[in-house]
C-alpha positions in Angstrom: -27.7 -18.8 -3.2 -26.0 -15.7 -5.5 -29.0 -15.0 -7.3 -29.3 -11.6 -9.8 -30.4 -9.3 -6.6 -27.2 -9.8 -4.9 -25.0 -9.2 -8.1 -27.6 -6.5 -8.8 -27.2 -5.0 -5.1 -23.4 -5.5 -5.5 -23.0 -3.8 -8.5 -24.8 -0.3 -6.9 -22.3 -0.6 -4.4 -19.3 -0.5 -6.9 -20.9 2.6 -8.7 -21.3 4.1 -5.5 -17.9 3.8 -3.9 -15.6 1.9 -6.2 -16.7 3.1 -9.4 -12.9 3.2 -10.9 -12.3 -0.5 -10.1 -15.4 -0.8 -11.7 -14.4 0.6 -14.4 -10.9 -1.1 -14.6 -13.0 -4.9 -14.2 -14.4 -6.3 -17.2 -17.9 -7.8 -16.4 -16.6 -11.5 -16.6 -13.6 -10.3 -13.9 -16.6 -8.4 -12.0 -18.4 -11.3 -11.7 -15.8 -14.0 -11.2 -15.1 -11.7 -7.9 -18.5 -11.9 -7.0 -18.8 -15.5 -7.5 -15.4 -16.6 -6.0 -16.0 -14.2 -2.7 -19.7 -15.8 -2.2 -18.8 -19.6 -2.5 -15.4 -18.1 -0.1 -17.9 -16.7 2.9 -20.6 -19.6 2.5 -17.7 -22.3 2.4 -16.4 -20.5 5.8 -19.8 -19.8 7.5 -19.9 -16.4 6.4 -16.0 -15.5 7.3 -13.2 -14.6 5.7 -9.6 -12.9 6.7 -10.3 -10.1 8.6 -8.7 -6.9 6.7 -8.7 -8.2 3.3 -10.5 -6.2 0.4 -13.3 -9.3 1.0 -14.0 -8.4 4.1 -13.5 -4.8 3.7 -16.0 -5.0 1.3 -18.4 -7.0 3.8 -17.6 -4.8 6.6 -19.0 -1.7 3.8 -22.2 -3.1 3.2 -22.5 -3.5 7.4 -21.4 -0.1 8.0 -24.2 1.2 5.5 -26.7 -0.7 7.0 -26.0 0.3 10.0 -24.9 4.2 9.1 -22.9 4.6 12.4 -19.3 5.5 10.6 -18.2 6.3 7.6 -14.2 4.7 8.4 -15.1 2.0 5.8 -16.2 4.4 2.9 -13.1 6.7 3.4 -11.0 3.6 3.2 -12.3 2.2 0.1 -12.8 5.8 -1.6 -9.0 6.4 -1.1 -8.4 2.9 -2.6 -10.9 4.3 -5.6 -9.0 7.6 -5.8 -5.7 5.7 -6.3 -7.4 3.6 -9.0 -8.7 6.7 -10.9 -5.1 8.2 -10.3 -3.6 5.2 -12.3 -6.0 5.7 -14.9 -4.0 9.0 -16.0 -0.8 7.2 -16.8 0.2 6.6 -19.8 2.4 2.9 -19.1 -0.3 1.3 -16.1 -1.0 -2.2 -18.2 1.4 -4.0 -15.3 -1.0 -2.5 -12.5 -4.1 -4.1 -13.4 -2.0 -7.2 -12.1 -1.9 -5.7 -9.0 -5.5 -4.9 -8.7 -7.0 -8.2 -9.4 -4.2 -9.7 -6.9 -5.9 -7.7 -4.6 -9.4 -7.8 -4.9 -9.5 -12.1 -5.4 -7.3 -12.3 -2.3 -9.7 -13.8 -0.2 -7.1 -15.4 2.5 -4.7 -12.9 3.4 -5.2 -10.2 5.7 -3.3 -7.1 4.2 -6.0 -4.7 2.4 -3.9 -1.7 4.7 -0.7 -3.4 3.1 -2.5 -3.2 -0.4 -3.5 0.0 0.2 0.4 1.4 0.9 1.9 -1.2 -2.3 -0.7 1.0 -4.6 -0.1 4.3 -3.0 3.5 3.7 -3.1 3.6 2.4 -6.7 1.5 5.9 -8.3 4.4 7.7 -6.4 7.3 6.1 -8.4 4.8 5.8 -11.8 5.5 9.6 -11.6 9.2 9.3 -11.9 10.1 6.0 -13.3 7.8 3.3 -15.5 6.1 0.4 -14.1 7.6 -3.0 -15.8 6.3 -5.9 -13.5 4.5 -6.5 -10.5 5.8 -9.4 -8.4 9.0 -9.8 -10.1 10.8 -12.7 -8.4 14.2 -13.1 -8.4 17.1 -15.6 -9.1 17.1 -16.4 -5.2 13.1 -16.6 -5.3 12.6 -13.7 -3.1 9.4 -11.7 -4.6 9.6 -8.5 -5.2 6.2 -5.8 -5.2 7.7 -4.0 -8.1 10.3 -3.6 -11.2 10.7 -0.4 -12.4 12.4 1.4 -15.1 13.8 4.6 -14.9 14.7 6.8 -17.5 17.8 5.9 -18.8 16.6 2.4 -19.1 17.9 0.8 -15.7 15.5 -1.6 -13.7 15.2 -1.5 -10.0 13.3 -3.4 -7.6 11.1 -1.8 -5.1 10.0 -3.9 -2.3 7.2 -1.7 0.2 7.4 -2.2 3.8 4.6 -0.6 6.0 6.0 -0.6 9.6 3.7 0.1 12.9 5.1 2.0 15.2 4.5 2.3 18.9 4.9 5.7 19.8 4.1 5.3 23.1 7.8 3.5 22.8 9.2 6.3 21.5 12.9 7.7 22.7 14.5 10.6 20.4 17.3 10.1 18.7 19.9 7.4 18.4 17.3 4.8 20.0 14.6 5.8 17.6 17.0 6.2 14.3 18.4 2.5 15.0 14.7 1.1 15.2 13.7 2.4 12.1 17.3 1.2 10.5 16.8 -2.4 11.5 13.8 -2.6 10.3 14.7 -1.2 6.7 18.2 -3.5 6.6 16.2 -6.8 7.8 13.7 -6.4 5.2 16.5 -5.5 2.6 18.2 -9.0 3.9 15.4 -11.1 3.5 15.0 -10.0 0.3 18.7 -10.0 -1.4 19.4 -13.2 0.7 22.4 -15.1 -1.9 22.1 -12.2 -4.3 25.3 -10.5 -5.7 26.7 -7.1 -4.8 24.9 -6.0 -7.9 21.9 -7.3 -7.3 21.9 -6.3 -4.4 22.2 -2.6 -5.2 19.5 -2.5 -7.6 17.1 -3.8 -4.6 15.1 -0.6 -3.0 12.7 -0.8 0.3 9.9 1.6 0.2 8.8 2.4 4.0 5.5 3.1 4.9 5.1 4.4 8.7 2.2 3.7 10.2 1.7 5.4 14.4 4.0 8.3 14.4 3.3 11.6 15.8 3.8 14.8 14.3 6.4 15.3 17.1 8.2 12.5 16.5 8.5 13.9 13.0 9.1 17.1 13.3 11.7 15.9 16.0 13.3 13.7 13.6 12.9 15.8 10.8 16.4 15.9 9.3 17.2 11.8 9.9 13.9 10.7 8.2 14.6 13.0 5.0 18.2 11.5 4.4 17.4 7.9 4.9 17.4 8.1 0.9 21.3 8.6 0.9 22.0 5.3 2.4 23.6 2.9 0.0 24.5 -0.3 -0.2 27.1 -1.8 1.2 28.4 0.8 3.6 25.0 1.4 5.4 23.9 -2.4 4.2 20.1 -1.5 2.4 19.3 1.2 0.0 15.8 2.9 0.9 13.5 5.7 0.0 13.0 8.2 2.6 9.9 7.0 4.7 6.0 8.3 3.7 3.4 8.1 5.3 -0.8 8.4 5.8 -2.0 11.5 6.8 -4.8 14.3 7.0 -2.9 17.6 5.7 -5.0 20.5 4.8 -7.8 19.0 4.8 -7.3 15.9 2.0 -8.2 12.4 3.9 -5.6 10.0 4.0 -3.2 10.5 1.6 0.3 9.5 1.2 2.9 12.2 2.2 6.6 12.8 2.9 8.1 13.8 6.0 8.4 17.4 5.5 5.1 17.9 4.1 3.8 16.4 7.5 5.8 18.4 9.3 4.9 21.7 7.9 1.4 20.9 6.7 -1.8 21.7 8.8 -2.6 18.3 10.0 -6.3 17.6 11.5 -5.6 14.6 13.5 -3.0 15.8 15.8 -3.1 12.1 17.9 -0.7 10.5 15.3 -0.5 9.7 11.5 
């Protein structure tokens, strides 16, 4: 039964490693989460997806108990970085959308996914302002983000983390037509029945997750010029790709392409 301990015991564990979503919750939405995610793991004998914030958060309290790894803390104190990031903008109202999406998800298994959306979306806050989360379209596609830039145009951003085998890996053509299917089938789902303009207001935001700094150094000059694709003579308009990484010593971040290639990275097995 959720008694005052647990809340109590829940709380500390906020202060401790989430202290900026604490911060962002009022105490009715900190303890609607609480409520909702008990009554969740009791109705499903103690489960819940596995990889959601849920069951990061379950997998936290574990991992303290046990005090084997820290994996769960770094994950959850990059998701509290971003959060204290956001804090510094002037135009975040739209985000805290984002964040209560995320942290009463209790069924979907994309905390890593959540994890890229919000990194992705403070890199664009820095450029352009944030006007919706989820903005759905006229052919009811959803969107992660609108956007306005500024001279006043909206674009739509739609994040797409891809995991790549690297093991699979063959330079060049092979490798640049992977990574362009990928980026013009998302686009395609997503302006499916749309018109030419619509379509060219719709950007993908890759996120790669499994490449090695070979691959990008290797690929150096493709992966920086994705950006100059444009609808409807390369069929999707994307960002150049980002990903997580350890460069000079900060613990998974996001970074571009060239600052993994010419950054001192400390885990040389992949990124």
């Amino acid at each position: 039964m959720l008694n005052e301990t647990i809340i109590g015991n829940c709380k500390k564990l906020f202060q401790l490693y989430m202290s900026n979503l604490l911060s962002l919750l009022t105490e009715n939405e900190f303890l609607n989460f609480i409520e909702k995610a008990y009554n969740f793991t009791i109705k499903h004998d103690g489960k819940t997806a596995n990889g959601n914030f849920v069951a990061t958060f379950l997998m936290l309290v574990e991992e303290i108990a046990k005090n084997e790894s820290e994996e769960i803390r770094n994950e959850l104190g990059y998701f509290n970085f971003l959060l204290g990031e956001f804090a510094k903008i002037e135009k975040n109202k739209e985000f805290k959308n984002l964040v209560l999406g995320v942290v009463n998800n209790f069924e979907k298994n994309d905390f890593k996914n959540v994890l890229g959306e919000i990194a992705a979306c403070l890199v664009l806050c820095n450029e352009a302002e944030l006007v919706k989360y989820e903005r759905v379209q006229v052919n009811n596609k959803s969107m992660d983000f609108e956007f306005k830039d500024a001279e006043g145009n909206l674009f739509l951003v739609e994040v797409l983390n891809i995991e790549y085998k690297s093991d699979k890996y063959e330079k060049g053509a092979p490798f640049e037509k992977f990574l362009c299917h990928r980026l013009e089938d998302k686009f395609n789902e997503k302006s499916i029945d749309l018109s030419d303009d619509d379509k060219s207001r719709i950007l993908i935001f890759p996120i790669i997750h499994g490449f090695s700094i070979q691959i990008v150094r290797e690929n150096l000059s493709f992966l920086t010029t994705i950006n100059k694709k444009r609808f409807p003579k390369d069929k999707f308009n994307s960002f150049n790709p980002m990903a997580f990484a350890n460069v000079q010593g900060t613990y998974f971040s996001l970074f571009t392409m060239e600052e993994i290639a010419v950054g001192e990275l400390k885990r040389n097995k992949g990124i």
